[in-house]
C-alpha positions as CSV (number, residue, x, y, z in Angstrom):
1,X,-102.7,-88.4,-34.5
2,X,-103.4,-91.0,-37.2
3,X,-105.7,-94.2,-36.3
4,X,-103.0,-97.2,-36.7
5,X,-106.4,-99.4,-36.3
6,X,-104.9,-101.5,-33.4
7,X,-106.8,-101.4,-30.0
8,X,-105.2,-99.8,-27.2
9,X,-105.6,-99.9,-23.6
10,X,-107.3,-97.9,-21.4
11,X,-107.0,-98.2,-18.0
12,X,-111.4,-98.4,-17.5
13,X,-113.9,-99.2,-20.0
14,X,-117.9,-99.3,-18.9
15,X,-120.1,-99.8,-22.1
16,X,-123.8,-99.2,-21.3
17,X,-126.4,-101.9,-22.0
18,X,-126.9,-101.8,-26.0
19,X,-130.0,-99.7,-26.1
20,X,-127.7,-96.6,-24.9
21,X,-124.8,-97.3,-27.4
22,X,-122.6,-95.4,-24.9
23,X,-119.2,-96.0,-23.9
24,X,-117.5,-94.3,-20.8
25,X,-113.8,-94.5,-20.7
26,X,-111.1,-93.9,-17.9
27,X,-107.2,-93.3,-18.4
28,X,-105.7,-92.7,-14.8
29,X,-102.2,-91.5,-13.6
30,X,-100.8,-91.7,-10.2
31,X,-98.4,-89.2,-9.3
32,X,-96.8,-90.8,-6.0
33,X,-96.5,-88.1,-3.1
34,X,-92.5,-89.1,-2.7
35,X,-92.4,-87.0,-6.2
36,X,-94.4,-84.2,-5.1
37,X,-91.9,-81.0,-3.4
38,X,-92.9,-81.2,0.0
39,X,-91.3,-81.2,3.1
40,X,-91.4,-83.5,5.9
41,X,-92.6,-87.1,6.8
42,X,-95.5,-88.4,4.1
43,X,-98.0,-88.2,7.1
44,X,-97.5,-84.5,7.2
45,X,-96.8,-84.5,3.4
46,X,-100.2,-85.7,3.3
47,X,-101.5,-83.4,5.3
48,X,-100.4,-80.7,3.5
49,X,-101.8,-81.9,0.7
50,X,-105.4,-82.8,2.1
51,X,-105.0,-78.8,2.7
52,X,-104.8,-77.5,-0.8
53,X,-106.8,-76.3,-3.5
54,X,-106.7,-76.8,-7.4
55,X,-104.7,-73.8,-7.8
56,X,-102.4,-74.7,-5.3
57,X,-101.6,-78.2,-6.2
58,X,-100.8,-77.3,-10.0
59,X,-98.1,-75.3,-8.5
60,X,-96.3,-77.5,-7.0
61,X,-92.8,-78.9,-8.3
62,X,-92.6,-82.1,-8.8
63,X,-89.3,-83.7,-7.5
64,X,-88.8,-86.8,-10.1
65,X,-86.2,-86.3,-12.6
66,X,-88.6,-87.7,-15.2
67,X,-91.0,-84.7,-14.6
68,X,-91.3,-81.3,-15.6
69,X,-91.0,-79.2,-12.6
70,X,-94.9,-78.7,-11.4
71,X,-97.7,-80.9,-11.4
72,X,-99.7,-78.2,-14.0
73,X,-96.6,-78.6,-16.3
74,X,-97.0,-82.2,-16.2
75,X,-100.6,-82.5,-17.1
76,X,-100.3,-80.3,-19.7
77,X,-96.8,-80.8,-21.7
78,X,-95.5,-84.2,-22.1
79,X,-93.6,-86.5,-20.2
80,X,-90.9,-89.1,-21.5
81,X,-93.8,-90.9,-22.8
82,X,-95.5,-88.0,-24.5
83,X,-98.8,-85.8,-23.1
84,X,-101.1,-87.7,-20.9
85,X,-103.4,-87.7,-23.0
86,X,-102.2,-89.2,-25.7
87,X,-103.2,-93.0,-24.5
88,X,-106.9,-91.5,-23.9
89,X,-106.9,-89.9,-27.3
90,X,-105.5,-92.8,-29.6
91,X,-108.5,-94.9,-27.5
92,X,-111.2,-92.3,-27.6
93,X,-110.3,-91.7,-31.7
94,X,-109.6,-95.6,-32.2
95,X,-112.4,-98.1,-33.7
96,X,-113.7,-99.6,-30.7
97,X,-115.3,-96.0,-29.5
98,X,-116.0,-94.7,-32.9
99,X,-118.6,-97.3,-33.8
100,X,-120.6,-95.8,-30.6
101,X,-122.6,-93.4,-30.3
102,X,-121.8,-91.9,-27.2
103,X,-118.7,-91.6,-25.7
104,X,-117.9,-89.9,-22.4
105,X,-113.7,-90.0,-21.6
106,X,-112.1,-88.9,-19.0
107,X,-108.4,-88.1,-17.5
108,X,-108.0,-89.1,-13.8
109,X,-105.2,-88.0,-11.9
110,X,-104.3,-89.3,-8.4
111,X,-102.3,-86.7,-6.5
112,X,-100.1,-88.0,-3.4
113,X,-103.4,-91.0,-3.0
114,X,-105.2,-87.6,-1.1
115,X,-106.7,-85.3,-4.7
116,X,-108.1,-86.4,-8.0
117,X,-108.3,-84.1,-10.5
118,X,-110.3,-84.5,-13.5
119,X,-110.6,-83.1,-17.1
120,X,-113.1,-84.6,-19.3
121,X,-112.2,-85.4,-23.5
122,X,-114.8,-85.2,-26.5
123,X,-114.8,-88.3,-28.9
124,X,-112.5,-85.8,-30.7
125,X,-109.8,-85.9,-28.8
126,X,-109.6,-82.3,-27.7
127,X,-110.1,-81.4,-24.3
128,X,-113.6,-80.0,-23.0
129,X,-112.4,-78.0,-20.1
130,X,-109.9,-77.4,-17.1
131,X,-109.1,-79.7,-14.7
132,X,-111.6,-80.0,-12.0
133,X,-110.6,-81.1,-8.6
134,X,-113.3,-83.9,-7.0
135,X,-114.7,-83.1,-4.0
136,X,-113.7,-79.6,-3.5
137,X,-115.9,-78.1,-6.1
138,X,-118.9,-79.5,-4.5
139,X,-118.2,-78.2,-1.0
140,X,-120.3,-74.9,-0.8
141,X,-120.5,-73.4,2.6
142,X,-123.1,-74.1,4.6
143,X,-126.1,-71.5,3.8
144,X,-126.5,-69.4,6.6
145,X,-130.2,-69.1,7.7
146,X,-130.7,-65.5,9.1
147,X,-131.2,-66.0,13.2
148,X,-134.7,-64.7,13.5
149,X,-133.8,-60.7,16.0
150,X,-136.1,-60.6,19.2
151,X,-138.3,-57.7,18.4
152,X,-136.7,-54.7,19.0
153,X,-137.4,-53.2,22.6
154,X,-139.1,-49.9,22.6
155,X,-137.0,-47.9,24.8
156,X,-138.5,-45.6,27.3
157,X,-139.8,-42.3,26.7
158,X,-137.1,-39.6,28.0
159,X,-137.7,-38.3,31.0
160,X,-138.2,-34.2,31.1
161,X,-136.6,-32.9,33.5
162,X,-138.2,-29.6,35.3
163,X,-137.2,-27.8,37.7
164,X,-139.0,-27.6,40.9
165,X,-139.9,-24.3,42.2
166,X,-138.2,-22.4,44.7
């Protein structure tokens, strides 16, 4: 992509006070959940949602006409404006964010109003990782503190029997 020198838009832009030099930028998509394939009313669409994990919400289909057919396909090929991306990339590359000297950019991605996934972007313009989905990869389960046993009761001694004589 070649820098035409004119400022884009971004959809968030958070510079730092000047001592930090840093720039954070935010490009977000919304993907409404009347275009994501699932079935019923959008209370129990979004319920459904709520439900799933990264891996299952890239595979869904996507039922916009305007869309490739799953939400993984979308975020990474193009759309009929190009690759997400592209608007985070021309600002990330353009002059505003080159003259600092810290840049932190990220994709945002609003699934149905319920998910956001994530995917961070070097000043390069090449992605740093795989989409991330906020919230879930914090939730650990809860660490399980061993119950302290009751100590162990010595069972009794067997009993010999003998016979008793005659």
């Amino acid at each position: 992509m070649q820098d035409t020198g004119t400022l884009g838009f971004v959809d968030l832009l958070i510079e730092s006070n000047p001592p930090r030099n840093c720039f954070t930028v935010l490009e977000i998509k919304n993907m409404q959940i009347d275009y994501v394939d699932l079935r019923g009313s959008p209370t129990y669409k979004a319920a459904q949602l709520v439900a799933m994990s990264l891996t299952e919400i890239l595979k869904l289909g996507l039922t916009s006409k305007f869309h490739p057919p799953t939400v993984e396909e979308w975020l990474e090929g193009e759309d009929e404006d190009g690759d997400i991306g592209d608007q985070l990339r021309e600002y990330v590359k353009g002059p505003t964010v080159k003259a600092k000297k810290k840049v932190r950019a990220y994709m945002v991605v609003i699934i149905g109003s319920r998910h956001i996934l994530i995917r961070e972007m070097d000043r390069k313009g090449e992605w740093t990782g795989d989409w991330r989905l906020v919230g879930k990869e914090q939730e650990a389960p809860p660490k399980k503190t061993p119950a302290k046993k009751p100590p162990a009761k010595k069972a009794p001694a067997p009993v010999k029997k003998t016979r008793a004589p005659a």
